[in-house]
VOPAGU-2260 file (C-alpha; in pm, 1 decimal, decimal comma):
REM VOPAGU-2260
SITE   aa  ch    i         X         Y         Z
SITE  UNK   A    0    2399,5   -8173,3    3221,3
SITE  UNK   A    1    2072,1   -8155,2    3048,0
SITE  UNK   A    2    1757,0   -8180,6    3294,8
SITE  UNK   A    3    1509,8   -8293,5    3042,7
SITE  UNK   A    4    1504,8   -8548,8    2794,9
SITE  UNK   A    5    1298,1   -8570,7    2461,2
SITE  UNK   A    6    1073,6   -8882,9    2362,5
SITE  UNK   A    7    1281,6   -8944,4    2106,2
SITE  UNK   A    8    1601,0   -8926,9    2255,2
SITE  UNK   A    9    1453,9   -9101,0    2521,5
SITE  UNK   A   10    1407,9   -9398,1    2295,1
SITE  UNK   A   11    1727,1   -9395,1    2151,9
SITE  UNK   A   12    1873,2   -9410,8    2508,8
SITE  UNK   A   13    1652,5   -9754,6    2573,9
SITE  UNK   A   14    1812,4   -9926,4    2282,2
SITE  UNK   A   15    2207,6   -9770,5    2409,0
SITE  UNK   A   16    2448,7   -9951,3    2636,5
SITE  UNK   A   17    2361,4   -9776,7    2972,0
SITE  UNK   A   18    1989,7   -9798,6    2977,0
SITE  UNK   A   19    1800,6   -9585,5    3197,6
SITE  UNK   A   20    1579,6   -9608,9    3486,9
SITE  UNK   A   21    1234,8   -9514,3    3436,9
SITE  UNK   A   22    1007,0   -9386,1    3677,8
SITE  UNK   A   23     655,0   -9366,2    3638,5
SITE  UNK   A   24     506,5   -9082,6    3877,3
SITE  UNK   A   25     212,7   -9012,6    3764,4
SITE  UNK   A   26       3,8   -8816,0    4017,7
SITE  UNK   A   27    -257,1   -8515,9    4044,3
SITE  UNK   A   28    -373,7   -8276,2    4257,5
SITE  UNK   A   29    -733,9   -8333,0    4332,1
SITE  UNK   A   30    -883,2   -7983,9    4467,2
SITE  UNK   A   31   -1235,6   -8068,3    4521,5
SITE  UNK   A   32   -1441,6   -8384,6    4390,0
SITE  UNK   A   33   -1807,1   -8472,2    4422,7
SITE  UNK   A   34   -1927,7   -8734,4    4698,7
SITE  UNK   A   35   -1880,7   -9090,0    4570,9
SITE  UNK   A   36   -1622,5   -8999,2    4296,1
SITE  UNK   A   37   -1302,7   -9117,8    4356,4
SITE  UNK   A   38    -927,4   -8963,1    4388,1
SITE  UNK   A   39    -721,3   -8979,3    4085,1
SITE  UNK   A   40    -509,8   -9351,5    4131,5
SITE  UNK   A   41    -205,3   -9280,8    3976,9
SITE  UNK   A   42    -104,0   -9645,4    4008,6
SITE  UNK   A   43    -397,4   -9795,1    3788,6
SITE  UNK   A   44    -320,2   -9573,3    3519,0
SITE  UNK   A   45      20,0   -9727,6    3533,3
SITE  UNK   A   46    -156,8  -10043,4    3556,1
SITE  UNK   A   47    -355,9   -9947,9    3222,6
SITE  UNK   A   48       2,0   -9881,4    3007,7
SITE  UNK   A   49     358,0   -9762,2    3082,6
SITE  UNK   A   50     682,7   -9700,8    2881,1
SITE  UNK   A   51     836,3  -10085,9    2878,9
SITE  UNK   A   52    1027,9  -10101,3    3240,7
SITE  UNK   A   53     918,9   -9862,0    3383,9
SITE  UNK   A   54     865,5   -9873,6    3757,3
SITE  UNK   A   55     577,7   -9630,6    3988,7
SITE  UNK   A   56     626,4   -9462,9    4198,3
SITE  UNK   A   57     418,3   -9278,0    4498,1
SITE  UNK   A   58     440,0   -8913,2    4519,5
SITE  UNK   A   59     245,3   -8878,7    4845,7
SITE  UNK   A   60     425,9   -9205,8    5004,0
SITE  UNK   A   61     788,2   -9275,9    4871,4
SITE  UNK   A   62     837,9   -8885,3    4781,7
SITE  UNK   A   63     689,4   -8722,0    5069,2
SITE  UNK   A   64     625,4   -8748,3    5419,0
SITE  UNK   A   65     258,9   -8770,2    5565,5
SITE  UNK   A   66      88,7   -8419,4    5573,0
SITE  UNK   A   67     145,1   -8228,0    5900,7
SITE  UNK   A   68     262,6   -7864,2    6067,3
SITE  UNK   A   69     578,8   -7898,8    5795,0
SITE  UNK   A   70     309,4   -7872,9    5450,5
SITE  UNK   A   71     120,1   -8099,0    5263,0
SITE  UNK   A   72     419,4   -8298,0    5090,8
SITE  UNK   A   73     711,4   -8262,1    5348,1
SITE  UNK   A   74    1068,4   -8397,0    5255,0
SITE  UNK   A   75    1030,1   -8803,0    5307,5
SITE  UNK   A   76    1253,3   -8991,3    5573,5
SITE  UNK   A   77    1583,5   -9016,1    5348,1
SITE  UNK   A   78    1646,2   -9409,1    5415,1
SITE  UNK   A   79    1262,6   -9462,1    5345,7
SITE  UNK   A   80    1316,0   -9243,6    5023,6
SITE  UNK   A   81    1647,5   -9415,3    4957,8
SITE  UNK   A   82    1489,3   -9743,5    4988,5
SITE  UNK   A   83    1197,1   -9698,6    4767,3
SITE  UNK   A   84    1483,0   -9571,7    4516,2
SITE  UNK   A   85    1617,2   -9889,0    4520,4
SITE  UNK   A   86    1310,9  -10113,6    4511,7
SITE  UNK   A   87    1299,5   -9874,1    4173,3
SITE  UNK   A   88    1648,8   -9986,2    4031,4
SITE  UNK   A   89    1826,0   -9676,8    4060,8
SITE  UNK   A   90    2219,0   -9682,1    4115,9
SITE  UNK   A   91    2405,7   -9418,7    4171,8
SITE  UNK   A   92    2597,3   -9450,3    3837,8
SITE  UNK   A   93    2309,3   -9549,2    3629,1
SITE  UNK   A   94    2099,1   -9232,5    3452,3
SITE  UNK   A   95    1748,8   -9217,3    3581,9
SITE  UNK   A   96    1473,8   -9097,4    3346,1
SITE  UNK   A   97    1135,5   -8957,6    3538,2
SITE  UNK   A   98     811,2   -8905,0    3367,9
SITE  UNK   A   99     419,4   -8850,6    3458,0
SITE  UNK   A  100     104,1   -8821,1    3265,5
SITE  UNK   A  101     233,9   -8495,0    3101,6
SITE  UNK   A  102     185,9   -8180,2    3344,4
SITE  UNK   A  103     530,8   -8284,3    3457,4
SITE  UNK   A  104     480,6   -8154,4    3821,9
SITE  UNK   A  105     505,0   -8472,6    3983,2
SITE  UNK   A  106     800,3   -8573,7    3791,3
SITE  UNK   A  107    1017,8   -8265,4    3857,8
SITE  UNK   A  108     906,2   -8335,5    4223,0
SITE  UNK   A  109    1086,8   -8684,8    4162,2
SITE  UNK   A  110    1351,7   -8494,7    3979,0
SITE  UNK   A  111    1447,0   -8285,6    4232,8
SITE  UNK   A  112    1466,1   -8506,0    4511,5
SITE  UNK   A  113    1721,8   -8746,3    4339,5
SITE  UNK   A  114    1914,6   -8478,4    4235,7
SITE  UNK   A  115    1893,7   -8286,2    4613,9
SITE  UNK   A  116    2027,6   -8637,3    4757,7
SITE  UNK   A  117    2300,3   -8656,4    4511,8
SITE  UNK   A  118    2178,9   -8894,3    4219,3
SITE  UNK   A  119    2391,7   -8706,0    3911,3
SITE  UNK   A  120    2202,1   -8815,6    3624,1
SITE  UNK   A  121    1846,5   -8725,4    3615,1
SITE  UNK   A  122    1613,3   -8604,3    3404,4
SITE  UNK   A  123    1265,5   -8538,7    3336,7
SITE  UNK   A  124    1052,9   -8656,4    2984,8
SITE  UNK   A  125     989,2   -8331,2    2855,7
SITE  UNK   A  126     576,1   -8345,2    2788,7
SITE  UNK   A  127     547,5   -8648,9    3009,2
SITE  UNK   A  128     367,3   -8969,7    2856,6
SITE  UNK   A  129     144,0   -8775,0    2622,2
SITE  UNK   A  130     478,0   -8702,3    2404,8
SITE  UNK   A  131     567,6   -9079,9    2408,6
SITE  UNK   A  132     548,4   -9246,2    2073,5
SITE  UNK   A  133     674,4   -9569,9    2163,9
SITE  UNK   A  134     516,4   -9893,4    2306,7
SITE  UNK   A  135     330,2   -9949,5    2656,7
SITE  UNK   A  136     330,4  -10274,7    2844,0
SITE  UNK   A  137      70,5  -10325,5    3116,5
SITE  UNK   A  138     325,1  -10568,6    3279,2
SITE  UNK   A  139     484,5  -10454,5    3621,7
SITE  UNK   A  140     889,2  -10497,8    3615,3
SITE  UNK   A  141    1092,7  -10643,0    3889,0
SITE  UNK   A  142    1389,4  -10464,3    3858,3
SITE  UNK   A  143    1703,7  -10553,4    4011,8
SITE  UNK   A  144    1761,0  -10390,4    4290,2
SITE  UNK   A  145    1976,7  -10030,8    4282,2
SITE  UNK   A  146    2247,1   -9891,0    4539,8
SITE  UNK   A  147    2176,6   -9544,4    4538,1
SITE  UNK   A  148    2190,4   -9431,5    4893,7
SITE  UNK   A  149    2105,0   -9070,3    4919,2
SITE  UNK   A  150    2284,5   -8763,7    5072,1
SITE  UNK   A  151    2100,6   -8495,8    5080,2
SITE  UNK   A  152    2234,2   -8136,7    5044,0
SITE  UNK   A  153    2332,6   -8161,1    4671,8
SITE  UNK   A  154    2079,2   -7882,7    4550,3
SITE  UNK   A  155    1953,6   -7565,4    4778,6
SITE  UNK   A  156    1684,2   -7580,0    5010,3
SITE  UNK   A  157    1454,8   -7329,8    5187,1
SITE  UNK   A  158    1289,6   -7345,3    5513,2
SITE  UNK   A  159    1004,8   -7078,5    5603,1
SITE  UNK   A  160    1261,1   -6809,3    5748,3
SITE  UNK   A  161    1512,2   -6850,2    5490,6
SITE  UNK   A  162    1165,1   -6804,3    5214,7
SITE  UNK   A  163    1112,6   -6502,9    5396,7
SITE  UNK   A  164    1516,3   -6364,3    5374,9
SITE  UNK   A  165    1513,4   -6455,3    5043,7
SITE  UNK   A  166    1208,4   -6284,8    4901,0
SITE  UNK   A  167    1402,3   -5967,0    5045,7
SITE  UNK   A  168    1778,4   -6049,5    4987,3
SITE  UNK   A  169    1696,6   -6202,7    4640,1
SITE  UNK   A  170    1391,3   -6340,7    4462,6
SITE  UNK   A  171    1151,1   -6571,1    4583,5
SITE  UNK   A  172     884,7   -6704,0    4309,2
SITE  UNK   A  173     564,6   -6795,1    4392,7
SITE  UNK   A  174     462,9   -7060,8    4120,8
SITE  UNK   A  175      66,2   -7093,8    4233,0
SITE  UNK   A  176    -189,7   -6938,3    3988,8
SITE  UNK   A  177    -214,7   -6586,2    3997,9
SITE  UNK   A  178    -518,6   -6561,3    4174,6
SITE  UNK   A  179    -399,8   -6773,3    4487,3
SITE  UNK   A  180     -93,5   -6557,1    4494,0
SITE  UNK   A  181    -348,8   -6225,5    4468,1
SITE  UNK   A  182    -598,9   -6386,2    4748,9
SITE  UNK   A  183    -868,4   -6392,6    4555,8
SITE  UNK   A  184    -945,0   -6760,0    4563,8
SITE  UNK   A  185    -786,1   -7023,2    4847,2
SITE  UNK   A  186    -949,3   -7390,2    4775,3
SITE  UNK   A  187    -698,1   -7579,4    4975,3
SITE  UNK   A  188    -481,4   -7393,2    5250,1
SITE  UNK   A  189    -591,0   -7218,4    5587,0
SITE  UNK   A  190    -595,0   -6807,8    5389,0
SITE  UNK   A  191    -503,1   -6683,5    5059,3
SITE  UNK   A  192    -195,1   -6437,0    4959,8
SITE  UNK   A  193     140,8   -6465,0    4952,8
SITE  UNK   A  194     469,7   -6445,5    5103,3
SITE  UNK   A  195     575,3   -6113,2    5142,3
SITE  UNK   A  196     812,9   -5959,7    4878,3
SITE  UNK   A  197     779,7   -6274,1    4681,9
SITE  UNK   A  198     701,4   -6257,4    4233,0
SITE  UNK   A  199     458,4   -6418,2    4092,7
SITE  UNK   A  200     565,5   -6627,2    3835,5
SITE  UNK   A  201     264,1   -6941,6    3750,9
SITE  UNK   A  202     467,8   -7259,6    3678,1
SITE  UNK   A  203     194,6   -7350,6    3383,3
SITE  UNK   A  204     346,1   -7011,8    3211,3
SITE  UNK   A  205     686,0   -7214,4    3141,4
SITE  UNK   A  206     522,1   -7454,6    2896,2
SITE  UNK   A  207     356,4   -7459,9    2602,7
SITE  UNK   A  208      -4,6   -7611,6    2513,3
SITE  UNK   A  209     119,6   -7926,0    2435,6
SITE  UNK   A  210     336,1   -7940,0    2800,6
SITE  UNK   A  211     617,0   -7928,9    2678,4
SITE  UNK   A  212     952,5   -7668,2    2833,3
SITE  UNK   A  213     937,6   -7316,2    2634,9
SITE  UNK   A  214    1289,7   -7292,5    2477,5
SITE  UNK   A  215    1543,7   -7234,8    2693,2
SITE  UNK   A  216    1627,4   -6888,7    2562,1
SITE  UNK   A  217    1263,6   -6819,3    2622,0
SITE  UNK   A  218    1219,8   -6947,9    2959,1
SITE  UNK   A  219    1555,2   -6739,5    3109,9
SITE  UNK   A  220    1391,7   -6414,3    2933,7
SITE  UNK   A  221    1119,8   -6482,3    3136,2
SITE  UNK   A  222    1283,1   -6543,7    3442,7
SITE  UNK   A  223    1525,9   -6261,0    3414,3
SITE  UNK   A  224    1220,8   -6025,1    3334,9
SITE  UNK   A  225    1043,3   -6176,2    3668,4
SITE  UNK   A  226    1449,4   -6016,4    3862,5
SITE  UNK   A  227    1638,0   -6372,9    3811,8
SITE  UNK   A  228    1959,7   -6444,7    3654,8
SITE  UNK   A  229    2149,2   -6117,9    3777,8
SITE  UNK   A  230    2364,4   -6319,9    3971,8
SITE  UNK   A  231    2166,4   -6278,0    4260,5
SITE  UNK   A  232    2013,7   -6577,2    4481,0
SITE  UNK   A  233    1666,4   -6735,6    4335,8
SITE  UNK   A  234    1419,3   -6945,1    4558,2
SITE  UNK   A  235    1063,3   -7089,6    4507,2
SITE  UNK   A  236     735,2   -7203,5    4601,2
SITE  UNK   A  237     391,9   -7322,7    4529,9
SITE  UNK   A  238     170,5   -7477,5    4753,9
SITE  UNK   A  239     299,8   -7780,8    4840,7
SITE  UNK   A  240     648,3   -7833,2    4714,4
SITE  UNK   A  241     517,1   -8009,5    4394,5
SITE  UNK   A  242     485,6   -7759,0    4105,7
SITE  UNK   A  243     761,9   -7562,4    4235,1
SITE  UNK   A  244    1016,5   -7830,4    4145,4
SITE  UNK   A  245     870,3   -7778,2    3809,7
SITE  UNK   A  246     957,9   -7420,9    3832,1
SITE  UNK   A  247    1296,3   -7508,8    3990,0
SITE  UNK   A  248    1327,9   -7732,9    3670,7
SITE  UNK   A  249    1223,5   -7455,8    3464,0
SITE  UNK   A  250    1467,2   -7252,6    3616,1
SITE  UNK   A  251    1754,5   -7535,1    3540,9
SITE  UNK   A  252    1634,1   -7512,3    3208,9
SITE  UNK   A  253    1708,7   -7197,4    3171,3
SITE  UNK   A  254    2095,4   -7182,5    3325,7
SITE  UNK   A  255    1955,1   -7014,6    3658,6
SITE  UNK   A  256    2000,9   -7217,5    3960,2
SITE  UNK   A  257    1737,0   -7189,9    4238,4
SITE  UNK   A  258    1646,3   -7297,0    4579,4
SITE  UNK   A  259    1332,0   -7486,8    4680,6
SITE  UNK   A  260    1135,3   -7412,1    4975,6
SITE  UNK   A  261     942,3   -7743,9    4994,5
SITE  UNK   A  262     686,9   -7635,1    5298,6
SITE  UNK   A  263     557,5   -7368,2    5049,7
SITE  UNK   A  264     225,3   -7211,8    5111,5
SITE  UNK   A  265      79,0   -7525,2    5327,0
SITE  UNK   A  266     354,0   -7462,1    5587,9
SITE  UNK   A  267     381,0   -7097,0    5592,6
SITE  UNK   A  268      -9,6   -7031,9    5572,5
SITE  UNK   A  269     -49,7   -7301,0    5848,6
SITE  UNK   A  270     115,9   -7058,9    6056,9
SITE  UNK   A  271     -82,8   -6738,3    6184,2
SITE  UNK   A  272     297,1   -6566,5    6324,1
SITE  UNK   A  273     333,3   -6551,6    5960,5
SITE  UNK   A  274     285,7   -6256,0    5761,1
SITE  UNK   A  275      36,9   -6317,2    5452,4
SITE  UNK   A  276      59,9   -6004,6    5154,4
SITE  UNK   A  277    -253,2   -5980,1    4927,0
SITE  UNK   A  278    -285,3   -5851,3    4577,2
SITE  UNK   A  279     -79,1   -5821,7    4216,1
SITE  UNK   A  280     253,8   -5664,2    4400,1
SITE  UNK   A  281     485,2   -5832,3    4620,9
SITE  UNK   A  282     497,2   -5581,2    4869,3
């Protein structure tokens, strides 16, 4: 099954019989801002135009748990998660169709959870909003409600010991810039550096300028350049569990299944018992 979905196909499936779902999860990650200037409101640029039904959603309240000693963007409470689902509309035999502004981070973070709790048809608009060439309505839908009622285990999933096995055992991708992974530069979490034994592989290097997946052909080149797609076990992480579901799409992309570790850097730097490598190699 396809994990991505093109505007245009997209629009085709809007006018077909089984219409799907549409999430709007717009949402950035706001590293520093000046005093008085406010954090990017994901829900008034909903408010300002969306794809015609399409319902927001939260990232860092219906898709996450509060920050805490677990990361930045923890796994949410499943009935909370499975409830906001179906305040959304989303049954479990309807497809669902997830989009954002057009990084596509906090879309594959939507992604990934549907998929993890066993939704079977999901998929992510491939360049987000900025590749939409069809109308926006400013009004907000009132879908009926869905029955999709989640059970998680559907897709891997790392915790920080089973990171740490895996970037020995396997491969364990670190999809940060390549200066966080290095240590030269840490503007969110506690130190800078990586886990040890773990690839660098920056999630913005599967796309191209316009945001939009590399070919598929190109992106499993990549990966299997970077040790993937051997047959071997395949994990990832970022810093919060965000842009590494855009990795792990990547990755699905491609034909190479991969684990998630969803604490990612906020959890494991958060801990000093944790070992932190420095520099270009994994070590």
């Amino acid at each position: 099954m396809n994990a991505i979905i093109s505007a245009s196909d997209l629009a085709s499936t809007l006018t077909g019989p089984n219409p799907p779902v549409l999430l709007d999860v717009r949402w950035q990650l706001t590293l520093a801002r000046k005093a008085g200037e406010p954090a990017f409101d994901g829900r008034a640029e909903y408010g300002t135009g969306h794809i015609p039904g399409a319902v927001y959603v939260d990232l860092d309240r219906e898709l996450a748990s509060p920050p805490g000693r677990n990361g930045r963007h923890p796994l949410p409470d499943t009935d909370e998660f499975g409830a906001a689902m179906r305040r959304a509309g989303v049954s479990q035999g309807r497809p669902v169709v997830v989009y954002d502004g057009g990084q596509g981070w906090a879309a594959a973070r939507a992604w990934w959870l549907l998929r993890w709790t066993g939704h079977p048809d999901v998929r992510v608009l491939d360049g987000g909003l900025t590749a939409w060439q069809g109308p926006l309505e400013t009004a907000v839908p009132e879908p009926a409600p869905g029955d999709f009622v989640p059970r998680p285990g559907a897709l891997p999933l790392l915790d920080a010991d089973g990171a740490a096995a895996l970037a020995r055992s396997g491969v364990l991708f670190d999809a940060r810039a390549g200066e966080r992974y290095r240590g030269e530069v840490e503007p969110i979490d506690r130190v800078g550096g990586h886990i040890p034994g773990a690839v660098s592989a920056p999630t913005t290097e599967n796309v191209a300028a316009d945001g939009r997946f590399l070919p598929a052909e190109e992106l499993r080149a990549r990966f299997e350049a970077l040790g993937a797609g051997d047959g071997g076990e395949a994990g990832v992480y970022c810093g919060s569990g965000v842009s590494a579901a855009h990795e792990v799409l990547a990755l699905a992309v491609a034909g190479i299944p991969a684990a998630l570790y969803v604490g990612s850097w906020s959890e494991w730097s958060a801990d000093p018992s944790r070992p932190v490598a420095v520099g270009p190699d994994p070590q």
